[in-house]
C-alpha positions as CSV (number, residue, x, y, z in Angstrom):
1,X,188.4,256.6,23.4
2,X,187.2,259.3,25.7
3,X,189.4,260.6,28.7
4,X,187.8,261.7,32.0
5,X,188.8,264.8,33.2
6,X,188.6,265.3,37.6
7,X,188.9,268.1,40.3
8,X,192.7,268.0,40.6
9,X,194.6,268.7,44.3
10,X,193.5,272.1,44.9
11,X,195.6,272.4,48.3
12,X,196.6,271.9,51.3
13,X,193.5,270.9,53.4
14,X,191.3,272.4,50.8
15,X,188.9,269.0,49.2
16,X,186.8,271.2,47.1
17,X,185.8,273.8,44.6
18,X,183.0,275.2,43.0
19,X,182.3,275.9,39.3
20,X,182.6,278.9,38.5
21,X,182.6,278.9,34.5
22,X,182.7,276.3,31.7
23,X,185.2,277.7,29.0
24,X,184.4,274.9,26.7
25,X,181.4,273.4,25.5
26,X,180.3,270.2,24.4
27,X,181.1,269.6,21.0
28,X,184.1,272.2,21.1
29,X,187.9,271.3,20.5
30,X,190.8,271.1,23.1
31,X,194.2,271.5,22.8
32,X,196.4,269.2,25.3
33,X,196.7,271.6,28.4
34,X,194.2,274.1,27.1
35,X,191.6,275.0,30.4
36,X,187.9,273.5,30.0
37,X,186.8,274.9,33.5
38,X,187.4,277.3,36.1
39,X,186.9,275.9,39.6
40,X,186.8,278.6,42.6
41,X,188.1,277.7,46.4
42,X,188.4,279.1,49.6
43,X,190.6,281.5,48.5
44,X,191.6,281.5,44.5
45,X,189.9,280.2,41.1
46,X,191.6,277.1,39.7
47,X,191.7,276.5,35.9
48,X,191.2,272.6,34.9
49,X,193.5,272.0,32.3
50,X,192.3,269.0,29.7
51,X,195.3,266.5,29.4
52,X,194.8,265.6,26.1
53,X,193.7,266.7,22.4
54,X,190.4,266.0,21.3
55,X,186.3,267.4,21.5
56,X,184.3,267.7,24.5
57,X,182.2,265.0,24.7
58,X,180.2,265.3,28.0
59,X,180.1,268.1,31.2
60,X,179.4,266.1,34.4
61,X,178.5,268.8,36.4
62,X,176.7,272.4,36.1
63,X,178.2,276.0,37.3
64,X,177.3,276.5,40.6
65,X,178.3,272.8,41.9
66,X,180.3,271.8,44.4
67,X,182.7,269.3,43.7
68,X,185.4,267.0,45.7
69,X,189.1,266.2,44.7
70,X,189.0,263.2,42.2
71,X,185.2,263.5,40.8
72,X,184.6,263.5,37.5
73,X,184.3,267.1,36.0
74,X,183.7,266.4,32.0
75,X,184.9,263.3,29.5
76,X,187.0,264.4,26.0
77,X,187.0,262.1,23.2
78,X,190.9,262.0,22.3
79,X,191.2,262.6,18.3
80,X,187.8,263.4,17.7
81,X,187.5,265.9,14.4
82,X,187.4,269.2,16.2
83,X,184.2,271.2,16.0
84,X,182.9,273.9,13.4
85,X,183.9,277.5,13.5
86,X,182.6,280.9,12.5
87,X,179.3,280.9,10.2
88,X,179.6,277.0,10.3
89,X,179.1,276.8,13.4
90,X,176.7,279.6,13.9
91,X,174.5,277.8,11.2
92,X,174.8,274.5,13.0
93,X,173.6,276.1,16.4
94,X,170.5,278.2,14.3
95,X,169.9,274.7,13.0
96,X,169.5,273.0,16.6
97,X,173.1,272.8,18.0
98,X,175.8,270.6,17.7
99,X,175.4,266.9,17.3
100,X,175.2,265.4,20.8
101,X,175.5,268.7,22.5
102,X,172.3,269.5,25.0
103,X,169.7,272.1,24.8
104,X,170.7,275.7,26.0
105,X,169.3,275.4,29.6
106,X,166.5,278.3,30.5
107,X,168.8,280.2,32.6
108,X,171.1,280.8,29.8
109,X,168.9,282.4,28.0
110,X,167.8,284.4,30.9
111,X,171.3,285.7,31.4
112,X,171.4,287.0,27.9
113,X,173.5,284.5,26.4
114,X,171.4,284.2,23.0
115,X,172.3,288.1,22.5
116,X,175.9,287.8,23.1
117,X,177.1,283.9,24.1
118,X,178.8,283.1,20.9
119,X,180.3,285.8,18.5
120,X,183.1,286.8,15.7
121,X,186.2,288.4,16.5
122,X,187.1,289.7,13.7
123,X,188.0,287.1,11.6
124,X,184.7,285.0,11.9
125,X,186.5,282.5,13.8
126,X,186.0,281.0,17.5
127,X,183.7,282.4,19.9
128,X,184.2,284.2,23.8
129,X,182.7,282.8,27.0
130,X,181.7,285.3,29.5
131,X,181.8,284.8,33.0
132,X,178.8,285.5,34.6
133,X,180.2,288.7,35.8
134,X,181.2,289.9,32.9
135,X,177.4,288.9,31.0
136,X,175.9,290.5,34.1
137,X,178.1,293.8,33.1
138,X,177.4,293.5,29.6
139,X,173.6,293.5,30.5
140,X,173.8,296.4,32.8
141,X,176.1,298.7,30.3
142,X,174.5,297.6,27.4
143,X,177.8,297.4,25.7
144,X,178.9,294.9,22.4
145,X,181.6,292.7,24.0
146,X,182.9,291.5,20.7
147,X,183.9,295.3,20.5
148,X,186.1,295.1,23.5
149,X,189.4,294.2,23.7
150,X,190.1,291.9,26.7
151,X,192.6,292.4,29.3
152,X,192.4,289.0,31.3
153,X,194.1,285.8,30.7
154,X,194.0,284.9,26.9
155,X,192.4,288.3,26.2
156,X,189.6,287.2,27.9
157,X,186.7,290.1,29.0
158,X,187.0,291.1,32.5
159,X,184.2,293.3,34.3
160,X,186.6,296.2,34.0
161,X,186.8,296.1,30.5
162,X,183.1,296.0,30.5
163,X,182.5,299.1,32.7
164,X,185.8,301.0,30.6
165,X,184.2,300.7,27.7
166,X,181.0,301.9,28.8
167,X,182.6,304.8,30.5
168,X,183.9,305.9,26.9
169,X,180.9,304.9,25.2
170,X,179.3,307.5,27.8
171,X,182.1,310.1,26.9
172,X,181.7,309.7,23.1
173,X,178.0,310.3,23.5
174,X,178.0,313.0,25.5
175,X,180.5,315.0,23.3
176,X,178.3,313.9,19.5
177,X,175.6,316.6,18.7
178,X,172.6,315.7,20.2
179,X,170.1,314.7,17.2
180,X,166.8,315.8,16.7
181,X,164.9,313.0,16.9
182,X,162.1,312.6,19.7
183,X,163.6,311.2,22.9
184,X,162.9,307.3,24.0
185,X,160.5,306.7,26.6
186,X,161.5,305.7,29.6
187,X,159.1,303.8,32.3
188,X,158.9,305.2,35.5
189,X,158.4,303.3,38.6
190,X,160.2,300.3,37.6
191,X,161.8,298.7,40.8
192,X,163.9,295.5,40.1
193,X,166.0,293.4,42.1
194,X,168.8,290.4,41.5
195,X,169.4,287.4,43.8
196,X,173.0,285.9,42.9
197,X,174.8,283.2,44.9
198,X,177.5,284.5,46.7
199,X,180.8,283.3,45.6
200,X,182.7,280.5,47.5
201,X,185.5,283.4,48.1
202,X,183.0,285.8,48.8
203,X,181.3,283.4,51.8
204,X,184.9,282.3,53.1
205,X,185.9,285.8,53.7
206,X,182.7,286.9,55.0
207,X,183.0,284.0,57.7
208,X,187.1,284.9,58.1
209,X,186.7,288.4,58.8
210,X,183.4,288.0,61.0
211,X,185.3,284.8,62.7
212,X,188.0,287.7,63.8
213,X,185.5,290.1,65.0
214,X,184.3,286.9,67.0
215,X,187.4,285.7,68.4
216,X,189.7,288.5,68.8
217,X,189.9,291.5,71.1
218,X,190.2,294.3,68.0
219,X,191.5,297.9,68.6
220,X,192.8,300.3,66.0
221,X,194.8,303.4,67.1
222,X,195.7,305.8,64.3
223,X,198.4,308.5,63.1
224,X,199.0,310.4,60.8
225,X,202.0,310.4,57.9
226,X,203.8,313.6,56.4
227,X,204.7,312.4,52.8
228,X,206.8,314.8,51.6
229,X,209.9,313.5,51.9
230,X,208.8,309.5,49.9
231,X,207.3,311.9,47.6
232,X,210.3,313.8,47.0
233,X,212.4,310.5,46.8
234,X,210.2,308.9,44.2
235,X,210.3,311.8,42.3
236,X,213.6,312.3,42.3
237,X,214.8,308.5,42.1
238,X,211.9,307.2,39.8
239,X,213.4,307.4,36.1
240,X,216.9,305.7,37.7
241,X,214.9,303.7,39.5
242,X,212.5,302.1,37.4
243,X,215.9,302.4,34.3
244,X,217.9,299.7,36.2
245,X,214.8,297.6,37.8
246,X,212.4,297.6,35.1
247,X,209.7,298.3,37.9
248,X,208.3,301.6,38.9
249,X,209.0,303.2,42.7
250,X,205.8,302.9,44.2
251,X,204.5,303.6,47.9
252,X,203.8,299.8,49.2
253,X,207.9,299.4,49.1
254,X,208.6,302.2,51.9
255,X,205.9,301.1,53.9
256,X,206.4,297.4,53.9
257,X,210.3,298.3,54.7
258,X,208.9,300.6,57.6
259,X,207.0,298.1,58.8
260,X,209.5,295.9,58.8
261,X,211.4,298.3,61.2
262,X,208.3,298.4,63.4
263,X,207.8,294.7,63.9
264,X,211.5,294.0,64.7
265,X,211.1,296.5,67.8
266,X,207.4,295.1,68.4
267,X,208.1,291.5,67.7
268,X,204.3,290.6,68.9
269,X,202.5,292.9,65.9
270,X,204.3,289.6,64.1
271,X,203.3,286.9,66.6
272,X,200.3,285.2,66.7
273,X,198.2,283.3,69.3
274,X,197.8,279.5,69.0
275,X,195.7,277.9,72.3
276,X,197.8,279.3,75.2
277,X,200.6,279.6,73.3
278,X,202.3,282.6,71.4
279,X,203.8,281.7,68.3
280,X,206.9,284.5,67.5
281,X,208.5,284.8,64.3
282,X,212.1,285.7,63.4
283,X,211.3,286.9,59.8
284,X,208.6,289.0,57.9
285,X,206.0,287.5,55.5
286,X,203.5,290.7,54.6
287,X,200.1,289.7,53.4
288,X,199.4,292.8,50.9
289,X,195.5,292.8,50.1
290,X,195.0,292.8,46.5
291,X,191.1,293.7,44.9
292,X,190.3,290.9,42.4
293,X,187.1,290.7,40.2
294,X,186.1,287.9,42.7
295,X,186.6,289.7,45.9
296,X,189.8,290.7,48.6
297,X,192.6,288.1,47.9
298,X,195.9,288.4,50.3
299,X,199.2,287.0,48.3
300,X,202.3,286.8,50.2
301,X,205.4,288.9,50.1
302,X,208.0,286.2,51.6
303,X,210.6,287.6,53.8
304,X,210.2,291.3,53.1
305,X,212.8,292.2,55.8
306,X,215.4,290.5,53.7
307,X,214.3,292.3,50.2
308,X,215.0,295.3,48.8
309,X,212.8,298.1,47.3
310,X,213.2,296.8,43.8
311,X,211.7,293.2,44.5
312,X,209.6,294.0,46.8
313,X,207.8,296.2,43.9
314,X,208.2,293.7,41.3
315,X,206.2,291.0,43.7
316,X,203.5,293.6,44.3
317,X,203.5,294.3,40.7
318,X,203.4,290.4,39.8
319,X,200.5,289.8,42.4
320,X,198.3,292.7,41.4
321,X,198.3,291.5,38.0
322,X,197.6,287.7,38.7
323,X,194.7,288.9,41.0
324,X,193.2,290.7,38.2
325,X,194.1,287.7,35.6
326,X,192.6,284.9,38.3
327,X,195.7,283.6,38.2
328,X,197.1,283.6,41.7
329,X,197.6,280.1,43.2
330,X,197.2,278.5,47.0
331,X,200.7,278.9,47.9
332,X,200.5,282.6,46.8
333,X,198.7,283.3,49.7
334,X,199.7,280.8,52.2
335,X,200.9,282.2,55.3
336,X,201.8,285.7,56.1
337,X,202.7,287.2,59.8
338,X,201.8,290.8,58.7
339,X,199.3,292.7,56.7
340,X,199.1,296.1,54.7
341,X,195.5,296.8,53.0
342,X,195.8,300.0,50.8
343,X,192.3,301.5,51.1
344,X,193.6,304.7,49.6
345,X,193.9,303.6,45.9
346,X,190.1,303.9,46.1
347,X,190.0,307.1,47.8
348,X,189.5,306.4,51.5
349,X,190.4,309.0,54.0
350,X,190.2,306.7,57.0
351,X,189.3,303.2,58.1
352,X,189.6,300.8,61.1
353,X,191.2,297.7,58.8
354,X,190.2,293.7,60.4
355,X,193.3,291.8,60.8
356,X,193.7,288.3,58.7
357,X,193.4,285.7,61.2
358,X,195.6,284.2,62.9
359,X,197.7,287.3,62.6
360,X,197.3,289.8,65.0
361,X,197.9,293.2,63.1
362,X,196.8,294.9,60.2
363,X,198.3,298.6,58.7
364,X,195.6,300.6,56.9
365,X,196.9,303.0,54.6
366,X,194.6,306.1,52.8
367,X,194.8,308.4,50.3
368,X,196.9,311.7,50.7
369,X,195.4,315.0,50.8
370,X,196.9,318.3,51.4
371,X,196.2,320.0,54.5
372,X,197.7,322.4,56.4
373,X,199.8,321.8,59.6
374,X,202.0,323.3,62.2
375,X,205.7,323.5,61.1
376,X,208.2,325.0,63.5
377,X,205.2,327.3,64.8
378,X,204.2,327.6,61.2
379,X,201.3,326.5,59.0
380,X,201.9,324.6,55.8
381,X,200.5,322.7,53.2
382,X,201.6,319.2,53.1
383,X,200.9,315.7,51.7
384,X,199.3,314.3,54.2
385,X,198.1,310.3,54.5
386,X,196.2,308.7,58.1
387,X,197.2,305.1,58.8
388,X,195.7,303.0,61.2
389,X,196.8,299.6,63.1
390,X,194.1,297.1,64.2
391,X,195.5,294.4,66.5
392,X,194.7,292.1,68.9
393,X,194.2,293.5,72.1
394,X,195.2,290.0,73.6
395,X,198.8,289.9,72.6
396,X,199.8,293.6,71.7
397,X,199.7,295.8,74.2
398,X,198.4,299.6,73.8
399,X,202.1,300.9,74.0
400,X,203.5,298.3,71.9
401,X,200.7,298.6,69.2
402,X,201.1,302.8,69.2
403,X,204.9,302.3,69.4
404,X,204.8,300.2,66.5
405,X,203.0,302.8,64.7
406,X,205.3,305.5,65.4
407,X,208.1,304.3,64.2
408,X,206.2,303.0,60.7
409,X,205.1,307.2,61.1
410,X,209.5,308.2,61.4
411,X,210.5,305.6,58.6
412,X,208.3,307.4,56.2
413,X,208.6,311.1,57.5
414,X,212.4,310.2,57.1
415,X,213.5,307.5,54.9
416,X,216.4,307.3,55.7
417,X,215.9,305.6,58.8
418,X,215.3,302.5,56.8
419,X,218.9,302.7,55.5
420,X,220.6,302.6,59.0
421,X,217.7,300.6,60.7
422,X,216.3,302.9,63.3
């Protein structure tokens, strides 16, 4: 008896996905609840779950597809023996593939799959599936993924991993005597180049960000943030801190707090424009923008004016590590009045951040440098950060954007502030 496996609800007012990678293959067991696909929205990649035990017995559709909510995506034939492992396997596929299953297609073998597709791990059993990202990597690097431990969901490979374990490969080479046999040629004057499908993420927030551009009337004014005193606090309160919260003291708490502060006084950095309406709110849901392997995803801190330090961290924490595990859902990032996009983690001094539409403000933060300023007609070294605030020049005034700002500037120059609410 074979079961048909479909494109489940993938959201509110979302009626379609994309494939984005195959996890199992024709011919290969499932568990009940084990995923078989990985479909990609608007705004997260959804794993298909199979709903019952048996083998893979057909794949409807091909990566790259779009399909609707409802449409077939693969059948499994409940109870089926499940299909050969390690050297069985491998024999079975040098001998033509598995019964039933099709021919490797051309651009499989094109992407390097023969080289790398199926392998041991360690104890001869099961194989890994590579996302395209991850095979493009392992192409690039020229690395042995079955020598990499993985860091994603179900120790899967991520691009990361790839490009780690290249960097050490690189270290470990440059520090081993250099031998004496004659160097490899190397061609000269090869130019290539690689045409890839953007991502359905990629395109929706390509369209998002230049729809925001289009629509809104976008200013940034800037500032700049003495950090001594957060640094001072972490340092100090860090080993209590992260003793009774299980959850380090990081920088994103003290400015999601300030801002907090700042859009109570400026309630229209929180509004939004809806036709000739503005829509006010009476709480604070930050958007915090997260880099996943599949592009900028925004999850939702839900009313951060009414958290603390500690779980405002933890959802941070929590949402930095589903980004990176593709495991962040639709309601995860639903909403949001507010946005903080921390450019410095990658090293940027200074930016002019796009708000997420249909909010109306964003807060850049960069990296901290030392440089010197003028203290009580003094100069001194300090930890220094710029931030920035894009808004809407339709709804938020100059002053009100710059006030908003300041105070953001106080809260952090003077945490306490955020004790008493001033």
């Amino acid at each position: 008896m074979a079961t048909e496996i479909t494109v489940p609800q993938l959201g509110e007012s979302v009626t379609e996905g994309t494939i984005a990678e195959w996890l199992k293959q024709p011919g290969d067991a499932v568990a009940v609840d084990e995923p078989i696909v990985s479909l990609e929205t608007d705004k997260v990649a959804v794993e298909v779950p199979s709903p019952v035990a048996g083998v893979i017995e057909e794949l409807r559709a091909d990566v790259g597809d779009t399909v609707e909510v409802g449409a077939v995506l693969a059948t499994v034939a409940e109870g089926a023996a499940p299909a050969a492992k390690g050297k069985e396997a491998n024999r079975d596929q040098g001998e033509g593939g598995k019964k039933g299953a099709e021919p490797a297609k051309a651009k499989d073998a094109d992407a390097g799959q023969a080289a790398y597709g199926n392998h041991d791990e360690g104890t001869g059993e099961g194989s890994q599936t590579l996302s395209p990202a991850v095979r493009r990597a392992v192409l690039e690097y020229g690395v042995d993924p079955s020598s990499i431990k993985g860091s994603g969901k179900d120790g899967r490979l991520t691009k990361e991993d790839v490009i780690a374990a290249a960097k050490n490969k690189d270290d470990s080479a440059s520090s081993a005597p250099t031998p004496s046999a004659a160097p490899a040629t190397v061609s000269s004057g090869e130019r290539r180049e690689e045409r890839v499908k953007m991502t359905r993420m990629r395109q929706t927030i390509a369209k998002r960000l230049k729809g925001a551009q289009d629509n809104a009337a976008l200013l940034t004014t800037f500032n700049d943030v003495d950090m001594s005193a957060v640094m001072e606090a972490r340092e100090k309160y860090k080993d209590l801190f992260a003793k009774k919260h299980d959850i380090k003291l990081g920088f994103m708490g003290f400015f999601a707090k300030a801002a907090c502060l700042a859009l109570k006084d400026v309630p229209a950095a929180n509004a939004y424009i809806e036709g000739d309406e503005i829509v006010y709110h009476d709480y604070v849901d930050i958007s915090v923008a997260v880099s996943a392997p599949n592009g900028l995803v925004v999850p939702v801190i839900r009313d951060a004016d009414k958290k603390g330090f500690a779980r405002i961290e933890k959802d941070i924490a929590d949402f930095g590590s589903r980004a990176r595990d593709g495991t962040l859902t639709m309601e995860d990032m639903k909403g949001g009045t507010f946005t903080i996009s921390n450019g410095g983690v990658f090293g940027s001094l200074m930016s002019t951040p796009i708000i997420n539409p249909p909010q109306s403000a964003v807060l850049g933060l960069h990296r901290i440098e030392d440089r010197p300023v003028a203290i009580d007609g003094k100069v001194e070294i300090r930890p220094m950060m710029y931030i920035a605030l894009s808004y809407d020049h339709r709804l938020i005034d100059g002053r009100e954007a710059v006030t908003a700002l300041k105070i953001i500037k106080e809260a952090i120059e003077d945490p306490t502030r955020m004790l008493i609410d001033l």
